[in-house]
Backbone as CSV, one residue per row, in Angstrom:
resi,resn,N_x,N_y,N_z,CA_x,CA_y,CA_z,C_x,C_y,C_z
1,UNK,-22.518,-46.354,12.730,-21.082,-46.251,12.884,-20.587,-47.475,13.640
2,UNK,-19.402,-48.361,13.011,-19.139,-49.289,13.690,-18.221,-48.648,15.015
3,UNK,-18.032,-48.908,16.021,-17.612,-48.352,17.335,-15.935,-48.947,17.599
4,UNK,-16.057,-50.228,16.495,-15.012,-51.116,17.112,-13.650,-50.339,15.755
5,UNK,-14.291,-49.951,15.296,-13.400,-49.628,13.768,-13.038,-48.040,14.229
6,UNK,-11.773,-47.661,14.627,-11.297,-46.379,14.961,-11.381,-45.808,13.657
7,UNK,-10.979,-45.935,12.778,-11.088,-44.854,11.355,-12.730,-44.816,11.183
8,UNK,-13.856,-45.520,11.063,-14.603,-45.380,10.661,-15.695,-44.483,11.792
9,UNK,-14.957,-44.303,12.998,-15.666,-43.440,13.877,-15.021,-42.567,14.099
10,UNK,-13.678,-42.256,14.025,-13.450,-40.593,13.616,-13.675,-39.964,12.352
11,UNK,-14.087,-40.709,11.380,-14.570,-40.155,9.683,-15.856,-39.865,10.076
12,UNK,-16.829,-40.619,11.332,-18.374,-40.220,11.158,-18.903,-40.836,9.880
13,UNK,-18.373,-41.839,9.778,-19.214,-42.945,8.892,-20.011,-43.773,9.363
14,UNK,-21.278,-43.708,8.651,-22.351,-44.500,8.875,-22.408,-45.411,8.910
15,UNK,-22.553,-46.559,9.402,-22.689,-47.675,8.842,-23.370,-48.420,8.448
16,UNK,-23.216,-48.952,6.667,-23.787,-48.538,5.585,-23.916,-47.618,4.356
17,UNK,-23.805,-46.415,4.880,-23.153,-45.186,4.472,-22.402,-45.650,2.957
18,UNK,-22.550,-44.796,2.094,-21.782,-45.083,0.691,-20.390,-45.417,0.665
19,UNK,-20.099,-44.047,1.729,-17.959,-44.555,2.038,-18.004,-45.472,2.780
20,UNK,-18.580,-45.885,3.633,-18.235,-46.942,4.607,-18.715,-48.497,3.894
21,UNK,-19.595,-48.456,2.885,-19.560,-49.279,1.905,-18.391,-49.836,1.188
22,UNK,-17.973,-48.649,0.536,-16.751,-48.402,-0.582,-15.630,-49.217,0.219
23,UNK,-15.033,-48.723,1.405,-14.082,-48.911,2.196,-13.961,-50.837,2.295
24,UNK,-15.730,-51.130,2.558,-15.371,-52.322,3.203,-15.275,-53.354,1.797
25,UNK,-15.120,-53.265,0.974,-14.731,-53.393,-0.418,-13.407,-53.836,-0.313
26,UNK,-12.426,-53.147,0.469,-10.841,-53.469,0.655,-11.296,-54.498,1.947
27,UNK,-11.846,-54.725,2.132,-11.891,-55.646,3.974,-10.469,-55.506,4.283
28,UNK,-9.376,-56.173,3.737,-8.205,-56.821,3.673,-7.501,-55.339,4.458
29,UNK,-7.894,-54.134,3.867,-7.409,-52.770,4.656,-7.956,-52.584,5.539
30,UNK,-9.293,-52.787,6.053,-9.944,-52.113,7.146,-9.648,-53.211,8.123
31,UNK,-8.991,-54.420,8.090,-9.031,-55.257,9.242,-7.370,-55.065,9.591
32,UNK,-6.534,-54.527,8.353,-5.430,-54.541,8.897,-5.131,-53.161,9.649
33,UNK,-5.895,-52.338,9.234,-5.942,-50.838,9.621,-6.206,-51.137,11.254
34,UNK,-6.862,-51.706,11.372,-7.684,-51.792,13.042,-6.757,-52.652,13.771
35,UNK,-6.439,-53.668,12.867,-5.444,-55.029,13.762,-4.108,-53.922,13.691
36,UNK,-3.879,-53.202,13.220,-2.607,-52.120,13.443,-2.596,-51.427,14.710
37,UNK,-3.774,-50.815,14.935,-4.472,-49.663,15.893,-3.860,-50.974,17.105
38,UNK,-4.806,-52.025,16.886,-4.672,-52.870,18.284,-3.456,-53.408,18.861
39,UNK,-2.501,-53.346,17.951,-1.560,-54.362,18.319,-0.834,-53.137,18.966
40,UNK,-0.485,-51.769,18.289,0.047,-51.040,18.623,-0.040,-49.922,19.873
41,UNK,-1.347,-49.692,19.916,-1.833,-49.266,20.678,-2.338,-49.747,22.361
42,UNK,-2.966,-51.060,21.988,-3.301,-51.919,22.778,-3.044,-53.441,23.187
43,UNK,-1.680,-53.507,23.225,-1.775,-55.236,22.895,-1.756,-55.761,24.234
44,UNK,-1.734,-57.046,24.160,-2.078,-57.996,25.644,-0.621,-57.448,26.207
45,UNK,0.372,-57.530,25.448,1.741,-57.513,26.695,2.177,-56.327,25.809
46,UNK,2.283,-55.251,26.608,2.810,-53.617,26.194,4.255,-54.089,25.703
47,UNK,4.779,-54.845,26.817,6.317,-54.972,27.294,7.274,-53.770,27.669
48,UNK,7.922,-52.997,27.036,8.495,-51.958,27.560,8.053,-50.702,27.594
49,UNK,6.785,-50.510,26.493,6.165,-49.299,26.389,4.846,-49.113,26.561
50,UNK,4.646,-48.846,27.975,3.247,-49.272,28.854,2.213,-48.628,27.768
51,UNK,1.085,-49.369,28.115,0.026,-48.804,27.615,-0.414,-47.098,27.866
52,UNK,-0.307,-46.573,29.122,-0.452,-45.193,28.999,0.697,-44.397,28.039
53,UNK,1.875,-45.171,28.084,2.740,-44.486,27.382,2.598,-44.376,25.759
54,UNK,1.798,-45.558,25.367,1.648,-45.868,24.075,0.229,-44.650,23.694
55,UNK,-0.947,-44.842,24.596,-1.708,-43.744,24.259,-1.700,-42.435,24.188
56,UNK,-0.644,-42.061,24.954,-0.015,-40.596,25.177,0.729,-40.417,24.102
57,UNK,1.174,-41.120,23.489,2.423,-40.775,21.866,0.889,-40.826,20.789
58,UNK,0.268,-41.523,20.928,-1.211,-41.239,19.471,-1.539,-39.781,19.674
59,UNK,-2.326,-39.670,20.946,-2.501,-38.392,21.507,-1.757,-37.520,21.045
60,UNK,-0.604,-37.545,21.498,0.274,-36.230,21.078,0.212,-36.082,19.623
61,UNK,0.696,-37.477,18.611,0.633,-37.171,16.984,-0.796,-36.525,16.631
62,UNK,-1.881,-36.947,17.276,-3.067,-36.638,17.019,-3.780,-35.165,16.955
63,UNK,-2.736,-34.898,18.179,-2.949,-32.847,18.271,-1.914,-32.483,17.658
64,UNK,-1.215,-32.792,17.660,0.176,-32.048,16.471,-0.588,-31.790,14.982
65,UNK,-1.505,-33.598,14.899,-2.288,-33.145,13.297,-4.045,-32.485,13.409
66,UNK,-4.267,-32.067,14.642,-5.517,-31.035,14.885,-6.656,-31.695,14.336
67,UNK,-6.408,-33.477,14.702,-7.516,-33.989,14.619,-8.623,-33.954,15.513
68,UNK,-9.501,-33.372,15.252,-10.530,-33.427,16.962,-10.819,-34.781,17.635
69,UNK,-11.732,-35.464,16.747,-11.813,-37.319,16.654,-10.994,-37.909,17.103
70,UNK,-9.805,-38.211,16.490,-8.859,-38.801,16.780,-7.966,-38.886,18.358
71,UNK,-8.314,-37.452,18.735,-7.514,-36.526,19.734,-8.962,-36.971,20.873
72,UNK,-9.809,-37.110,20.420,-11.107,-38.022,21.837,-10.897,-39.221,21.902
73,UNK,-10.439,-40.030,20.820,-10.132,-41.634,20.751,-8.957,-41.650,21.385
74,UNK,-8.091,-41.172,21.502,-6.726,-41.112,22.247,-7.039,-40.938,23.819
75,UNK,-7.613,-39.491,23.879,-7.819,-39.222,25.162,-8.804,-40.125,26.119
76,UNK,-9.681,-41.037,25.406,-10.380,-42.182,26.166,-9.541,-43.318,25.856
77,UNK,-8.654,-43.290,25.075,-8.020,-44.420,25.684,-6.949,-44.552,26.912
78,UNK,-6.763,-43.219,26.741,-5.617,-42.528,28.398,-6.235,-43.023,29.536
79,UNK,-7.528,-42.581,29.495,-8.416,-42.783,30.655,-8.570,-44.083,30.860
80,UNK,-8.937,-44.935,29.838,-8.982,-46.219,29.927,-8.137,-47.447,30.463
81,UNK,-6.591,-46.399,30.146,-5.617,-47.271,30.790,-5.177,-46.858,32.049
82,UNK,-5.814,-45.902,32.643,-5.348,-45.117,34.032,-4.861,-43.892,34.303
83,UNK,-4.948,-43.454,33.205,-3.844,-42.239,33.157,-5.106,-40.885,34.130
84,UNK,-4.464,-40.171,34.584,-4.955,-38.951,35.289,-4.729,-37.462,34.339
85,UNK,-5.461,-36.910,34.453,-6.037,-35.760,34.089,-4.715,-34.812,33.605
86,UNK,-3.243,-35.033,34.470,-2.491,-34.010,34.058,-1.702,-35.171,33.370
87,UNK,-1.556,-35.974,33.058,-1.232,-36.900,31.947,-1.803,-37.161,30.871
88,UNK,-3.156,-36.851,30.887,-3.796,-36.484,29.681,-3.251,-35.158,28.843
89,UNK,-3.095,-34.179,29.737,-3.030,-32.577,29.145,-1.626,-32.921,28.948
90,UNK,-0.604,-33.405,29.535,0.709,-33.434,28.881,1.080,-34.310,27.964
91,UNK,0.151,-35.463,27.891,0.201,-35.983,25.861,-0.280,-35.059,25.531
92,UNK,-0.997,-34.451,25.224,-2.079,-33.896,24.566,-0.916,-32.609,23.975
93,UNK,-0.363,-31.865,25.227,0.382,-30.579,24.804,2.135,-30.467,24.765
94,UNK,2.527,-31.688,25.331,3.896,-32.493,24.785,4.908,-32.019,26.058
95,UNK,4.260,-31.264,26.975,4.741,-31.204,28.014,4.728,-32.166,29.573
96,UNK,5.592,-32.552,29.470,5.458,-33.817,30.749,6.903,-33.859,31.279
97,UNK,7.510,-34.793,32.058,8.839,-34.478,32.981,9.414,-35.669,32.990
98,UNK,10.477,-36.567,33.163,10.836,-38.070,33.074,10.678,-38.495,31.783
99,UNK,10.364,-39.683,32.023,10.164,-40.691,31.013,9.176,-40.376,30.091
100,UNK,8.100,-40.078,30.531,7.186,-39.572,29.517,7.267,-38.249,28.916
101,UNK,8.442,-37.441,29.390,8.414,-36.264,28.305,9.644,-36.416,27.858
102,UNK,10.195,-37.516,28.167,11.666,-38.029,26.889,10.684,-38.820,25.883
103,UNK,9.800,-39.232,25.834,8.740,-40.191,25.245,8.084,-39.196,24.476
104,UNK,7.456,-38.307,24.620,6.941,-37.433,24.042,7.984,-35.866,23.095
105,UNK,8.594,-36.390,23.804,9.543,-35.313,22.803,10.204,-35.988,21.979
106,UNK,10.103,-37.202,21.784,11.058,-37.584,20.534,9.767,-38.231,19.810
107,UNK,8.201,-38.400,20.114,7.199,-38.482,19.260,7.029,-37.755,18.600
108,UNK,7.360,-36.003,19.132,7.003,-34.715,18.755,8.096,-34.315,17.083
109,UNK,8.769,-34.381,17.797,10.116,-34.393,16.830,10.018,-35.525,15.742
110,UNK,9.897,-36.687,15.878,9.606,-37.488,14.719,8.485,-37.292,14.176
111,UNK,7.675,-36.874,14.148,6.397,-36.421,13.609,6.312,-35.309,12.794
112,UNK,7.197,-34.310,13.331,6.888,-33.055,12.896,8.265,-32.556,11.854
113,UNK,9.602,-33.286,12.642,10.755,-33.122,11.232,11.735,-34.200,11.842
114,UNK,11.353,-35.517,10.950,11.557,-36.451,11.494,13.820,-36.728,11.007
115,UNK,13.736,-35.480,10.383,15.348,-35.444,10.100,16.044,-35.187,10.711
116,UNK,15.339,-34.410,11.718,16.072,-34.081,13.088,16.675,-34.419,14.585
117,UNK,16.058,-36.065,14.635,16.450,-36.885,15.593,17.885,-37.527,15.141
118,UNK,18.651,-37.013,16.272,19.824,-37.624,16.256,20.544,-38.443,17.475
119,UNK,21.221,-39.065,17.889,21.883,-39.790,18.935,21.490,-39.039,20.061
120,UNK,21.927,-37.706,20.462,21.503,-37.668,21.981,20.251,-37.236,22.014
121,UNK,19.139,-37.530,21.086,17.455,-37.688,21.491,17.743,-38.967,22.075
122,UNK,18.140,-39.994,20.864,18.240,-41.723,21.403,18.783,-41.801,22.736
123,UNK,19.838,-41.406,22.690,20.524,-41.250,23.850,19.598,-40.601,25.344
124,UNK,19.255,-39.718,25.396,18.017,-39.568,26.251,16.864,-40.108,26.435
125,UNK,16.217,-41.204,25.344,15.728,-42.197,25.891,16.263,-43.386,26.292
126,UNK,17.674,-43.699,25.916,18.137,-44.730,26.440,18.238,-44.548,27.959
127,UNK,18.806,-42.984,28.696,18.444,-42.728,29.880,17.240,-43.061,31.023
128,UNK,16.653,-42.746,29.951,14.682,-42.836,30.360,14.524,-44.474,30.640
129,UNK,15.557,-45.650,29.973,15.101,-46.363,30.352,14.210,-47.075,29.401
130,UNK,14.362,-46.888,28.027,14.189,-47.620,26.848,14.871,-48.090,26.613
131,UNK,14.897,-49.674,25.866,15.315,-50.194,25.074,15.079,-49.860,23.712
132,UNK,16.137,-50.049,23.128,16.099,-49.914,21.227,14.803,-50.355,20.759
133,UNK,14.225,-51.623,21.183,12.496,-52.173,20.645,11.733,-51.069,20.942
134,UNK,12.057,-50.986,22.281,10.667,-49.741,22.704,11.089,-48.414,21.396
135,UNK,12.034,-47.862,21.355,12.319,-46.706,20.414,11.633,-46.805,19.154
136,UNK,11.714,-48.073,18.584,10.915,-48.503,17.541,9.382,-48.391,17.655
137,UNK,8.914,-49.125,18.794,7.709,-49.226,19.033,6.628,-47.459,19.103
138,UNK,7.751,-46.634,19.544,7.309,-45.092,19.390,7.416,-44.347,17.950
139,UNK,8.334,-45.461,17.527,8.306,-44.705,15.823,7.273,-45.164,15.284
140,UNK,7.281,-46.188,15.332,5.859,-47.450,14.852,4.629,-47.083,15.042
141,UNK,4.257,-46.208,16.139,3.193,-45.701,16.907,3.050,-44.108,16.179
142,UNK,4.148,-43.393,15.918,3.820,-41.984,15.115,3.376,-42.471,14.025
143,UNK,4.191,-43.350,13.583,3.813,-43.383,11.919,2.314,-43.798,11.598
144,UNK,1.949,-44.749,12.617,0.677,-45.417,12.405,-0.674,-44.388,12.506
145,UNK,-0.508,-43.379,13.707,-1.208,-42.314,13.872,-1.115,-41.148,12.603
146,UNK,-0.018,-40.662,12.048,-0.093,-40.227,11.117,-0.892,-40.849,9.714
147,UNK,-0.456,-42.095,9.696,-1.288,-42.743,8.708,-2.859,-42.502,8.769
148,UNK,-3.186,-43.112,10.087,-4.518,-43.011,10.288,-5.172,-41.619,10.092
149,UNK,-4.736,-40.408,10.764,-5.185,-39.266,10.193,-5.318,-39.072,9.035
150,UNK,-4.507,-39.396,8.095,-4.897,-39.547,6.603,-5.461,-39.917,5.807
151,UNK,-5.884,-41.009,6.501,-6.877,-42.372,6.109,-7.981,-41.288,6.693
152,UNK,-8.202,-40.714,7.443,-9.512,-40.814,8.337,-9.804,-39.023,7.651
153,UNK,-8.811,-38.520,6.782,-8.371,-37.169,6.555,-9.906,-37.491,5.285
154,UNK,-9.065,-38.352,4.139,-9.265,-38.968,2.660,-10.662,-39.199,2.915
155,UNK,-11.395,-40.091,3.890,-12.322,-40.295,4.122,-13.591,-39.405,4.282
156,UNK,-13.300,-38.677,5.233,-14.116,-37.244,5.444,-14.421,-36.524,4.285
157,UNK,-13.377,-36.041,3.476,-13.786,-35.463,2.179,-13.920,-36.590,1.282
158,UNK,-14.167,-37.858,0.915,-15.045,-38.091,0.087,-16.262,-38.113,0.460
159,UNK,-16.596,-38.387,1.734,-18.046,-38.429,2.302,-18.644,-37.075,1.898
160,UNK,-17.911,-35.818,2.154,-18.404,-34.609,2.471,-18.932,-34.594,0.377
161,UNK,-17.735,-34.922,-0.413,-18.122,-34.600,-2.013,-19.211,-35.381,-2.163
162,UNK,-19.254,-36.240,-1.817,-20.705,-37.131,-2.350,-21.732,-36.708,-1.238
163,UNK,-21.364,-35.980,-0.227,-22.409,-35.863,0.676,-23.314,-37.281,1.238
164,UNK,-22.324,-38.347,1.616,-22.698,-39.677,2.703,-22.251,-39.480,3.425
């Protein structure tokens, strides 16, 4: 299993493995898939949407979609950036207070019925102390996590049909 490739270690692909073969066939996807993860998740300058804040919105999309994998890759990256134990459990369960549960409730909500955000969600993070980029940067961040569950969804069951 490559370690550095987030989809290919929450699928439990081998590496080598028939799917993890197949996959690296697209290179052009699996480097943009990961250079996605990084930029978004982890980049050198957060700027307005700190790194714990950014891992706490994957997290949250991640248990909303009852990924187990995904939902440990999140939660070590919490840890990784500093976050404490009841900042873990409130990405994780979408309950938090301030900034991070105006942050998490409009991850929650765009994720789950994304027709339903209207001005005074925005408006309550503009409170919180976002800028319009950062707002983006949390949409940018659901969508990417949703993607990835899917990717990492697709993956699992072809491994499981061919049994690699």
């Amino acid at each position: 299993m490559n370690d550095s490739d987030v989809v290919d270690a929450a699928a439990g692909l081998a590496s080598g493995s028939a799917i993890a073969m197949l996959r690296r066939q697209r290179e052009v996807f699996v480097r943009h898939t990961q250079g996605s993860h990084d930029v978004l998740i982890a980049p050198a300058d957060p700027a307005g949407v700190s790194l714990v804040e950014r891992a706490a919105v994957a997290l949250r999309v991640a248990a909303l979609e009852h990924d187990a994998a995904l939902v440990a890759h999140y939660t070590q990256r919490l840890r990784e950036a500093g976050a404490d134990a009841a900042t873990i459990d409130a990405a994780a369960s979408g309950a938090a207070s301030s900034r991070l549960g105006a942050i998490l409730h409009h991850a929650t909500r765009i994720a789950s019925a994304p027709g339903s955000v209207d001005k005074a969600m925005l408006d309550a993070l503009r409170r919180a102390g976002l800028a319009p980029r950062d707002v983006v940067t949390i949409a940018q961040i659901v969508a990417f996590v949703s993607y990835q569950v899917r990717v990492v969804a697709g993956l699992r069951a072809l491994a499981q049909d061919i049994g690699s």
